[in-house]
C-alpha positions as a Markdown table, in Angstrom:
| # | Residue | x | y | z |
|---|---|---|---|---|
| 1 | Unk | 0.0 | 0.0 | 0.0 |
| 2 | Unk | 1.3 | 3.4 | -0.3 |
| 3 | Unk | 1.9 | 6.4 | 1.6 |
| 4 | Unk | -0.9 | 8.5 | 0.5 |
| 5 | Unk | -3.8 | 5.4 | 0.5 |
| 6 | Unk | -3.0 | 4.9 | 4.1 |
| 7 | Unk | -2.9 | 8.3 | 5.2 |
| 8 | Unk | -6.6 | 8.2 | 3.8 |
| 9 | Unk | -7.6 | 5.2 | 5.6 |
| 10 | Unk | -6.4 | 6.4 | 8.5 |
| 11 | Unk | -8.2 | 10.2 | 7.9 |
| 12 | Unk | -11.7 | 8.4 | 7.1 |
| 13 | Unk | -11.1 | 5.9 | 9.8 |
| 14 | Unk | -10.3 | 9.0 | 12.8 |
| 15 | Unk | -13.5 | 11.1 | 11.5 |
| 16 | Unk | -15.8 | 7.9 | 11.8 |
| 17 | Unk | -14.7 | 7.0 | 15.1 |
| 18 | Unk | -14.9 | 11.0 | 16.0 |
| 19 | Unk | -18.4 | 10.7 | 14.4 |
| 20 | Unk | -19.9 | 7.3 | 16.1 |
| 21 | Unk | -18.1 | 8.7 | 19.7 |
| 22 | Unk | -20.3 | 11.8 | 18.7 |
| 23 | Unk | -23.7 | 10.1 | 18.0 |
| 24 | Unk | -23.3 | 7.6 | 21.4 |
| 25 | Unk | -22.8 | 10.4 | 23.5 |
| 26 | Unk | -25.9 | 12.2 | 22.1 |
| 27 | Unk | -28.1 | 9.5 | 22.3 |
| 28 | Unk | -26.7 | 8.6 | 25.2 |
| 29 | Unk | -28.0 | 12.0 | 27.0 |
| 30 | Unk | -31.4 | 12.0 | 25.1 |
| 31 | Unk | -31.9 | 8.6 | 27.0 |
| 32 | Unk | -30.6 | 10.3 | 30.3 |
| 33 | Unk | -33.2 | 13.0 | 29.3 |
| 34 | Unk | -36.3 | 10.7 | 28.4 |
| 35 | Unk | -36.0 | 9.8 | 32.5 |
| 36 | Unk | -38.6 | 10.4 | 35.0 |
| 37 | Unk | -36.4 | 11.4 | 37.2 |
| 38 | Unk | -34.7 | 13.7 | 34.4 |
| 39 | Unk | -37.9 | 15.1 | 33.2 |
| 40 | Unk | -39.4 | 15.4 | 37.2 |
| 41 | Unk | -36.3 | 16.9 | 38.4 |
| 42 | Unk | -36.0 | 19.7 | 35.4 |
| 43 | Unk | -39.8 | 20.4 | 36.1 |
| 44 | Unk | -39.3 | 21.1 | 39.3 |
| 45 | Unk | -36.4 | 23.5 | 39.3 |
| 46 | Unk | -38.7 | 25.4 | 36.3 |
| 47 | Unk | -40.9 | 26.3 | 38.2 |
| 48 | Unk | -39.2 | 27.0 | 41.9 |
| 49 | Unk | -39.6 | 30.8 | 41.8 |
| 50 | Unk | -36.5 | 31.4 | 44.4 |
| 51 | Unk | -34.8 | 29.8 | 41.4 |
| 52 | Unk | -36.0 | 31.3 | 38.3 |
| 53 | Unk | -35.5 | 34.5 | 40.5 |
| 54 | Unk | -31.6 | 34.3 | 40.9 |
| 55 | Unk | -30.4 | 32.8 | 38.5 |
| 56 | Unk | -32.9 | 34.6 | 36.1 |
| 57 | Unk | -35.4 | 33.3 | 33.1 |
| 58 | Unk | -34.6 | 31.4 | 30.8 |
| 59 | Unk | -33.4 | 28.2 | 32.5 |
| 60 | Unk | -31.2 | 25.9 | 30.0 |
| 61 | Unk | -30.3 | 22.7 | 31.0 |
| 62 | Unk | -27.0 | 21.2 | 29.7 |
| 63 | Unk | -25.7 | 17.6 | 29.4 |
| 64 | Unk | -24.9 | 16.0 | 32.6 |
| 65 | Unk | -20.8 | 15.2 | 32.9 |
| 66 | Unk | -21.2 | 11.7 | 32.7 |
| 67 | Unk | -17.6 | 11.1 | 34.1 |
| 68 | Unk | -18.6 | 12.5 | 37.8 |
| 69 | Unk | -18.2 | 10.1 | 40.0 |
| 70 | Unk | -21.5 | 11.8 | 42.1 |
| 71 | Unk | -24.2 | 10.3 | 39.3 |
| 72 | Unk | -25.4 | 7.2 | 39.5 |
| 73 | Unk | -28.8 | 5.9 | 37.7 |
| 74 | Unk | -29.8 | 2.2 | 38.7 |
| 75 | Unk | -33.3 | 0.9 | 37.9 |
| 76 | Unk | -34.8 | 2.1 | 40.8 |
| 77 | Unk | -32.7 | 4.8 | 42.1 |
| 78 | Unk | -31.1 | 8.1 | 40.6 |
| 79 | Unk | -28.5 | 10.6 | 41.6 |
| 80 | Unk | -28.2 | 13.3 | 39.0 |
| 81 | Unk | -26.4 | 16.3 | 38.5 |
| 82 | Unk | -27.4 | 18.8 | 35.7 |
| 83 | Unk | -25.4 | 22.1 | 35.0 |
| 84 | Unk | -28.0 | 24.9 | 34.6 |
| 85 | Unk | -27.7 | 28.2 | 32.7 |
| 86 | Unk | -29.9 | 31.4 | 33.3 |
| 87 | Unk | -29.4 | 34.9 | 32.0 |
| 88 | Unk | -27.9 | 35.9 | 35.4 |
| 89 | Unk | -26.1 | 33.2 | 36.3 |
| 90 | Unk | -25.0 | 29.5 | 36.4 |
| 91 | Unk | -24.5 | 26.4 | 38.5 |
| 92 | Unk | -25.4 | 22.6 | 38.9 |
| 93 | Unk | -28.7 | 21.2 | 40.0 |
| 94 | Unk | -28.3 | 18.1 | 42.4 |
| 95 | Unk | -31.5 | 15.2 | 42.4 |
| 96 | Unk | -32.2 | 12.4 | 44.0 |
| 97 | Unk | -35.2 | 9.9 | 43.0 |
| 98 | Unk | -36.3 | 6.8 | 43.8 |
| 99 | Unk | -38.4 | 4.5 | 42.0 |
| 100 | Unk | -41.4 | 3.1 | 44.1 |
| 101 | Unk | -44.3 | 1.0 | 41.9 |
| 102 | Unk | -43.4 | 1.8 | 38.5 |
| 103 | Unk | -42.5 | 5.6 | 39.1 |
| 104 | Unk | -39.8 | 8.3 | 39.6 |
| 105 | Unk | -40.6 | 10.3 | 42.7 |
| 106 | Unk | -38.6 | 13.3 | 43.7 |
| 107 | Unk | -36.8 | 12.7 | 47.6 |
| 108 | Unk | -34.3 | 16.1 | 46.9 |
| 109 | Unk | -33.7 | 18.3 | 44.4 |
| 110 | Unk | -31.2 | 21.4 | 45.4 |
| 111 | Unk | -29.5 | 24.2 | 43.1 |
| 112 | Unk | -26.0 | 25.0 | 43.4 |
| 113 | Unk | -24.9 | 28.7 | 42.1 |
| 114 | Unk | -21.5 | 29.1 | 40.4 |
| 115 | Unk | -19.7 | 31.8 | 43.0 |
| 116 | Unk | -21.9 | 30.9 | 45.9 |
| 117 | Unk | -19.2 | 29.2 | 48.3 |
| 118 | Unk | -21.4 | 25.6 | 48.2 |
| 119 | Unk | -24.6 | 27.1 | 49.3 |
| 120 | Unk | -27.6 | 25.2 | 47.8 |
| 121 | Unk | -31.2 | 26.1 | 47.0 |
| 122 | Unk | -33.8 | 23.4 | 48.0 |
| 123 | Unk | -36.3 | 23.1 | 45.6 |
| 124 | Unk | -37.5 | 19.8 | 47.0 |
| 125 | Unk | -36.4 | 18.4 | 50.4 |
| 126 | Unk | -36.9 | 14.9 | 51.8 |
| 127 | Unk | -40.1 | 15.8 | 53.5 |
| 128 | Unk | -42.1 | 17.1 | 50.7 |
| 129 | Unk | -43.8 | 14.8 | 48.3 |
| 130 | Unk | -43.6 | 15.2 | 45.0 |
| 131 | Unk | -45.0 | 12.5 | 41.9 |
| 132 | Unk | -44.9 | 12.5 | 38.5 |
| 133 | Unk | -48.3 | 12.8 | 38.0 |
């Protein structure tokens, strides 16, 4: 083989590994996404004035860091942590769910703002209720 037919190979092979790497991760989140307890916990924090209020409207969610060693999904549990975007500001929401008779309930959901020395926002605490109803 020459030079120039393997430097092609090895071109068309890099961008289709780039490109499969690509489309797992997506669909990867989007499953992540489809989750009760994805879906419940983003709901929540929407519409938690306190929230909305600091760090300011709209709320964009972003793809969860799947390499933090703080998330953990099994099928009847969930630890999650989002990164959040307003217009004011920025920071990570933390959730946990549990699973109880085929569906996600909310046990905590809290708010973490960028720049706010670890200080959390509860949105939903362990002695609220909340269903996915």
């Amino acid at each position: 083989m020459s030079y120039e037919k393997l430097r092609k190979i090895a071109i068309y092979g890099a961008v289709a590994s780039i490109s499969a790497a690509f489309i797992l991760h997506h669909k990867t989140q989007a499953n992540l996404a489809a989750g009760g307890y994805y879906q419940l916990t983003t709901e929540a924090v929407k519409q938690h004035q306190q929230t909305n209020d600091i760090l300011g409207s709209p709320l964009r969610f972003a793809y969860m860091n799947l390499s933090r060693r703080d998330i953990r999904i099994t099928k009847d549990q969930a630890q999650i942590v989002v990164p959040i975007r307003g217009s004011k500001r920025s920071g990570n929401v933390y959730s946990k769910s549990s699973k109880r008779n085929d569906r996600w309930y909310l046990d905590n959901v809290e708010v973490e703002v960028n720049q706010s020395e670890g200080k959390r926002i509860k949105v939903v605490s362990e002695d609220s209720f909340t269903d996915n109803e």
